[in-house]
N, C-alpha and C positions, 0 to 999 in steps of 0.2 A: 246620292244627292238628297240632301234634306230641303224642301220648298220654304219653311218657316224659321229655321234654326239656324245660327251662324255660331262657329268658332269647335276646337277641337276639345281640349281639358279645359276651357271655360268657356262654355255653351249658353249662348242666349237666344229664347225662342220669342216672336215680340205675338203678340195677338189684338186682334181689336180694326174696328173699321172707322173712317173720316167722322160720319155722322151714327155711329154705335155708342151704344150708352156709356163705353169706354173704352181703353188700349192699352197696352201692358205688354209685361215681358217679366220669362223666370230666365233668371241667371245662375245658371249650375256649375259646380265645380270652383267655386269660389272658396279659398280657406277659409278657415274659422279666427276669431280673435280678431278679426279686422275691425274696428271704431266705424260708424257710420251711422249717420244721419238720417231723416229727412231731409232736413233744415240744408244739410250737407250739400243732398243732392239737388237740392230745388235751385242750388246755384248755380248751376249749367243749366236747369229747366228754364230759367230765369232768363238767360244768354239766349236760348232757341225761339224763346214766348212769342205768337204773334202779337201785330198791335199795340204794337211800342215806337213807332213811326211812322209816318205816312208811305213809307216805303217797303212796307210788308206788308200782309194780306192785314186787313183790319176785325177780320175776326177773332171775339174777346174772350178769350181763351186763359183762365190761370195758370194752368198744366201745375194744379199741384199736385205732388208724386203723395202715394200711400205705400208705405213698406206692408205685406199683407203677411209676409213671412219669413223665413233663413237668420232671425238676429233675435238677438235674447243680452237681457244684462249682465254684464260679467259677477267679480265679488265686490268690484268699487261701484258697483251701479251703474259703468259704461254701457251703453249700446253697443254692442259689437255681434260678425256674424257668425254661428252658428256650424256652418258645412254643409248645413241642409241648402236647398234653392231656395232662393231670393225670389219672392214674387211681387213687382214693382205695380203700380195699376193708377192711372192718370185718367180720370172722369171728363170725360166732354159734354160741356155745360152751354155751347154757342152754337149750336148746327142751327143752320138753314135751310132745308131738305129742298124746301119749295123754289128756291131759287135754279133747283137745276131738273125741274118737271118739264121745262120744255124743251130740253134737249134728251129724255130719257131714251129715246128710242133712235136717237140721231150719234154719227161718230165723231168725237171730238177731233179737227185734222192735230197731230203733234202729242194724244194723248193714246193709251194705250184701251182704251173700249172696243175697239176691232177685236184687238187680239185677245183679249180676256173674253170674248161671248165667241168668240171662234173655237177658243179652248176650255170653258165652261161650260156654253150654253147656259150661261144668266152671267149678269154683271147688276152690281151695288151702283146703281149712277149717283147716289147721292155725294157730291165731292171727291167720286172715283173709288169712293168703299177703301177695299183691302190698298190697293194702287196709289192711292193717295200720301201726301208725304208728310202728314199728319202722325204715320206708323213711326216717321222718326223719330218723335217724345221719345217713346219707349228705348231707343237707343241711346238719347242725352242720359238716361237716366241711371241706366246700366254703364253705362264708359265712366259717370260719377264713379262708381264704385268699383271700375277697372285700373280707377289711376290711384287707389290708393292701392293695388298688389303688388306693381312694381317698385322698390325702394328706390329712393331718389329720383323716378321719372316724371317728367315736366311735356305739360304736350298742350301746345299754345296752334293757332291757328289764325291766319289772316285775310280779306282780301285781296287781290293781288291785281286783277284786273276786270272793271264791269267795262261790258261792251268792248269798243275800239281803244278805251283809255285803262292805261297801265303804269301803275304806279313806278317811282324814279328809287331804284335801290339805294340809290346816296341819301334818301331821306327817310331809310326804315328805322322805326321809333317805336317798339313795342308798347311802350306805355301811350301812345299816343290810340292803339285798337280801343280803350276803354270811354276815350274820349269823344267817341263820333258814330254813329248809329250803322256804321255800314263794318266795319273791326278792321277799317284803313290803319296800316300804321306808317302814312305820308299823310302829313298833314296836309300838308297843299294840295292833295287830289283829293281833298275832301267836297273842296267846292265845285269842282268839277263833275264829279259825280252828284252831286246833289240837283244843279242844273242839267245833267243829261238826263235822270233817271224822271226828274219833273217834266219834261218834255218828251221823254218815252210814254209814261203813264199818260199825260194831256194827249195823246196821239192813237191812245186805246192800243199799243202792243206793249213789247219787252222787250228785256236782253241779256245776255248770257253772263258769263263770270268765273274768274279763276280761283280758286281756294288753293294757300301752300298752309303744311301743315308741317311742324317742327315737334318732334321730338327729341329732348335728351335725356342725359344723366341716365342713358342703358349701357350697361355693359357688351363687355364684345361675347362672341359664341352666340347670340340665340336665334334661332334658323335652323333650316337644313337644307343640303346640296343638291337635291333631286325636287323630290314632289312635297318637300315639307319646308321651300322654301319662306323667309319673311319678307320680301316683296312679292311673292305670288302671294300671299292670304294679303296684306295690304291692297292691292290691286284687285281685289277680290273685293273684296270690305269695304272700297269706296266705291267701286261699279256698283254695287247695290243699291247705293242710295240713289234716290230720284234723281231723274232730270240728268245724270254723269254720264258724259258722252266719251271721256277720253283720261286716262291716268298717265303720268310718268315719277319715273322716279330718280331722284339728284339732277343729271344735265339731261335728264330725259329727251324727247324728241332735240333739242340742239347739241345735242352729243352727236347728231350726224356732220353738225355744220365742225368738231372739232379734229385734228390731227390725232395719232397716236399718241404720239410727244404732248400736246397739251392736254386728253383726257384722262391719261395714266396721274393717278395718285400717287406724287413722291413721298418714301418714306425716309425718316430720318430716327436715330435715339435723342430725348430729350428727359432728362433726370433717370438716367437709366430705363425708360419704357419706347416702345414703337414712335412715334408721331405722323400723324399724316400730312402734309405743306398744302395739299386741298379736299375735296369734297364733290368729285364729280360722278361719285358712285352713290349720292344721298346715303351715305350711311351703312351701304348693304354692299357688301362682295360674296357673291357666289352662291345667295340667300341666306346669309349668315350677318349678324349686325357687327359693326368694325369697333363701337366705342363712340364712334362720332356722332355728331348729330342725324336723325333719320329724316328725311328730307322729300316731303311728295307735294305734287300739285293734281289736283283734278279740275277739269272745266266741266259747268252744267250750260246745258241749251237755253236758250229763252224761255219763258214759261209760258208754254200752250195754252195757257187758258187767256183767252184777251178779247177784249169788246168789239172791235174789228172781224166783219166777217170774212169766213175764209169755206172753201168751196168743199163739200162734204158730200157722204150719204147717209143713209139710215138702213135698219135692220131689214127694213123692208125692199130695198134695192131702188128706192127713189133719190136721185141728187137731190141737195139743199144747200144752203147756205146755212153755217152754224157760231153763231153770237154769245161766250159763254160770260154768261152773267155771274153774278155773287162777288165774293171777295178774295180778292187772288195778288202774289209779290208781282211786282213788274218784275223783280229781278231775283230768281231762287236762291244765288249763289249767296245771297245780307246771311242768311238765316242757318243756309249750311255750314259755315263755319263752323259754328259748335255740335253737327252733326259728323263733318269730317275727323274732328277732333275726339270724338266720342268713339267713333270706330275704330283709329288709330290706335285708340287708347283700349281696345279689346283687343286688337290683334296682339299690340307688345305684351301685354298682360297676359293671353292667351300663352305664348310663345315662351316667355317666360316661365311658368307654371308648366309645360315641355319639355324647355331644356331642365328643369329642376328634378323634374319625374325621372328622366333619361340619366343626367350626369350626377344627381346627388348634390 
């Protein structure tokens, strides 16, 4: 078990805390001659950025990325990487330390300060330190430059459902995520969520959210059948991220509601190759990818930090009541989209670089 590190032949280790002078992440095992950016990657940085709506945390945060290492000019004068590690490092320039002095010694209920001073014996309270999901940057940053190793793959991600309200699949409109601050692509659940999530916030709590995350354009083979499955590292890679209470993958949990006969994937020849007539395996049989599209949803909880008190102790075994102040999403799930997507985007990438080492 590695505690800081994710992924197998493309390993990213993230480093840095909420209110630390920065946060970052080296990403190893990445070919050379790959084209990249800054500029490149600040464009997913850009996607996760607080403070772009009244519906994320409002602290003003640029999250501009600094490539520190792994890329060098080719002969045209391209950027491109190197083989060496990629060392990515985003400056936090907005901490408010002071907002969270009076809860230093108290336990957040719904946030993890128990169990980190239980298994440390000290904990960062300043915006939860290491815990915090702040450490995600360093992830958007690095999946930038995980989507360009696999050729042709595309890895888009959506809202799906905040709270009680869940979007009508007759009205999914990809082009429509770019158009609305939450990455709806039902335009008509725009408003509805806009009026729920104003009325959560005016009420001082939150509430949860579903993220589906679509990849294609991967070919079939990359997985394996035991312990080197590609929905066990998926499912892995999104439980990581804060707040992800539950993962499935294709008809996930409503593949219990269906028959044999309706979750079995028919297959047919079309231009002389395989075809599938559905998709209730998301993409993956046997941990091995089929060609189809890869197909996961993760739900994150409400977000523990809310103005509303709620019943607690502190280090010192006194009950309290604990009010957390500063600046926090009503709702996690706006913002992890493009963290889901970033992960998604290290695993196939990962996985890839795998199968390539293995089969040539």
């Amino acid at each position: 078990m590695s505690i800081n590190s994710f992924g197998h032949m493309l390993r990213m280790t993230t480093f840095g805390e909420s209110h630390g002078i920065a946060l970052g992440c080296v990403l190893d095992g990445c070919p050379p001659l790959i084209p990249i950016t800054e500029a490149e990657i600040q464009v997913f940085m850009d996607k996760r950025r607080p403070g772009q709506s009244r519906f994320t945390t409002q602290r003003r945060e640029p999250d501009a990325v600094k490539i520190l290492s792994g890329v060098f000019d080719d002969d045209s004068g391209q950027q491109v990487t190197t083989g060496t590690p990629i060392c990515l490092m985003i400056e936090n320039v907005d901490q408010r330390s002071k907002d969270y002095g009076d809860i230093k010694d108290s336990f957040r209920p719904g946030h993890a300060d128990f169990t980190y001073l239980e298994k440390y014996g000290i904990r960062d309270y300043r915006g939860g330190g290491r815990q915090s999901a702040r450490e995600t940057a360093a992830r958007v940053a690095a999946g930038a430059i995980a989507r360009k190793i696999v050729p042709g793959m595309r890895v888009r991600g959506a809202l799906v459902q905040v709270g009680v309200h869940e979007i009508s699949r007759d009205n999914w409109d990809w082009d429509e995520i770019d158009r609305n601050p939450f990455f709806c692509p039902d335009a008509e659940m725009v408003e509805t969520w806009t009026t729920y999530l104003d009325d959560i916030r005016k009420s001082g709590s939150s509430c949860g959210a579903v993220i589906e995350i679509v990849v294609d354009g991967v070919a079939a083979g990359l997985g394996a059948p035991v312990y080197g499955k590609l929905d066990q590292d998926l499912a892995s890679a999104l439980m990581s991220i804060n707040a992800v209470k539950g993962v499935e993958i294709g008809a996930g949990f409503s593949a219990a509601n269906l028959t044999g006969i309706e979750n079995a994937d028919e297959m047919r020849m079309e231009d002389g190759k395989p075809t599938f007539l559905s998709n209730h395996a998301g993409g993956i049989l046997g941990g091995i990818s089929t060609g189809q599209e890869i197909i996961t949803r993760f739900v994150v909880k409400p977000t523990s930090s809310i103005l509303t008190p709620r019943k607690s102790v502190d280090k010192f075994g006194n009950e309290t009541d604990v009010v957390t102040k500063g600046r926090h999403d009503p709702c996690v799930g706006i913002r992890a989209v493009p963290i889901g997507e970033a992960m998604a985007a290290l695993v196939v990438a990962d996985h890839y670089l795998l199968h390539r080492g293995q089969m040539g």
